[in-house]
C-alpha positions, 0 to 999 in steps of 0.5 A: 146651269150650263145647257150642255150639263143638262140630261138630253131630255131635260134641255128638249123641255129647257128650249120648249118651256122658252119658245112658249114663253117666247110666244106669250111674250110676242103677242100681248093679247093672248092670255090663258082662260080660266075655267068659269068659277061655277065649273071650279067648286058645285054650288059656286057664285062670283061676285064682281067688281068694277074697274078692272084694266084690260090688257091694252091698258084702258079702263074696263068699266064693265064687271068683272068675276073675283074668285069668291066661293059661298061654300064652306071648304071641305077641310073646315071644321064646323060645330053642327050648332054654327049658323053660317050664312049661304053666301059666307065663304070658309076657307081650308082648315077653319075652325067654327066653334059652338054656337058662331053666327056668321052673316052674309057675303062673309069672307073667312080665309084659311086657317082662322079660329072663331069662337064659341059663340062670337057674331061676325056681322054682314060683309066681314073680311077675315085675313088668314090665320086670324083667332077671334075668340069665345063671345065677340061680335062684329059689326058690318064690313068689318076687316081683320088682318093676318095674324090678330088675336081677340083673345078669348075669356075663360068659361067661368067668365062667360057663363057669369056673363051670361047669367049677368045677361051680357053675351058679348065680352068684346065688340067690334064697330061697323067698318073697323079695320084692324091691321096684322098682329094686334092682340085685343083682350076681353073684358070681365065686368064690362066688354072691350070696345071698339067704335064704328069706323076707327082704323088699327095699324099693326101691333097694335095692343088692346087692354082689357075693358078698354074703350075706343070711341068712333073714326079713331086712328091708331099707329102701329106699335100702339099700346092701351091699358086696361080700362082705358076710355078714348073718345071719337076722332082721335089720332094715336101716333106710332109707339103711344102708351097709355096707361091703364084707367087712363080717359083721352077726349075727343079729337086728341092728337097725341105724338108718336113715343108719348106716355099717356100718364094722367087724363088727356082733355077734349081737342088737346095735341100732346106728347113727350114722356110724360105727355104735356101739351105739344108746345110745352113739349117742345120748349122742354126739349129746347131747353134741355139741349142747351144744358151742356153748354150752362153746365160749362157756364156755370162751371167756369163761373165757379173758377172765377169765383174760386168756388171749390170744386166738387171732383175729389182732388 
């Protein structure tokens, strides 16, 4: 906007404003304080970190505070039976339901749901507006992106497990990483499980009862039926499907756009719809490029032979 259309008063703030910025600009090593974390919220900790760069851009080695508070937020809703560990940190408008476990130096930001009776194991990171159902335990430095849902069991299926003395119905490994937007769903009989270390990009989809095995890593857009086995070290591109009741071996590669069909052996690299093994992959698709020019050869050798032709007159 023009100065000279500005309220007089408004243009006096407008050239203030710029000379402070000016200022800040001029000199490098001045920078605005903040207030010590533990002034900030009573009862406030900071935890540290190393490795920060300073403002004349070398390595500062020495730690440093970050902006972790081990309190619950005031507007964080806690059932009164929760089991909350003083060093975890709630964040603004959470929902803790009956019976939650949650363990030390856990992070859960704003606006996430846990469960009746779910676990979150030790250094866990929650990103906001994350739902983890009813019955689901995590391991240790576990790290749940925006937006994913484990989604929660009907009661009548948790009280069955429960009087059948299994607690949790979805299990998550120490060190999982799980990406934005994935949907993992519950098991009945059995618990959906995903094993320690495997990495999930984003969404992700994970059938009920399925089976992941340890230092997978799946590609986003990845989807995995219901009773699916997969075992360790295996590699999902992006956009595999696997179909329901299907088993994939240890250190399978598969290729992004595969459909898993039939059970895939241990330390095979597979792809294509359905998936075949990568090599006999790639000379079907050979081969189907050269069709249009066979169709035409064996056209013409049809007029040399005054075959009759099969387009109606």
């Amino acid at each position: 906007m023009r100065d000279d259309l500005l309220h007089p008063a408004d243009r006096q703030r407008a050239r203030v404003g710029d000379q402070q910025r000016l200022g800040r600009l001029a000199d490098p090593g001045r920078r605005q304080e903040m207030p010590p974390l533990d002034a900030q919220r009573p009862g406030g900790d900071a935890r540290h970190v190393k490795g920060r760069v300073g403002d004349d851009g070398e390595h500062d080695d020495h730690e440093q505070p970050v902006a972790l508070h081990p309190a619950p937020h005031p507007t964080a809703m806690i059932h009164p039976t929760a089991r909350i560990d003083p060093t975890a940190s709630i964040g603004p408008f959470c929902c803790i339901e009956e019976g939650v476990h949650i363990g030390p130096e856990v992070t859960i930001m704003a606006g996430c749901q846990i469960g009746q009776g779910t676990f979150i194991g030790a250094g866990s990171w929650i990103y906001p507006n994350v739902v983890i159902g009813a019955a689901v335990r995590t391991g240790q430095d576990v790290i749940v992106h925006s937006g994913t849902v484990l989604i929660s069991p009907v009661c009548e299926v948790i009280a069955e497990n429960e009087n059948a003395g299994r607690k949790f119905l979805t299990e998550i490994g120490k060190d999982v990483e799980i990406g934005a937007s994935v949907t993992v769903e519950p098991g009945r009989n059995h618990p959906t499980r995903i094993g320690p270390g495997t990495k999930l990009d984003n969404l992700v989809r994970i059938g009920a009862e399925a089976r992941i095995g340890d230092d997978c890593i799946i590609v986003a857009q990845v989807s995995i039926g219901a009773g699916v086995t997969i075992g360790n070290n295996v590699t999902l591109a992006g956009q595999v499907c696997i179909e329901p009741h299907r088993r994939v071996g240890d250190e399978v590669m598969v290729g992004a756009k595969s459909l898993i069909s039939d059970e895939v052996e241990d330390r095979a690299v597979v792809s294509g719809i359905p998936a075949l093994r990568h090599d006999q992959d790639l000379r079907l698709k050979a081969h189907l490029r050269r069709l249009p020019k066979l169709f035409q050869r064996v056209e013409a050798l049809e007029r040399s032979l005054q075959y009759p032709s099969d387009e109606p007159s």
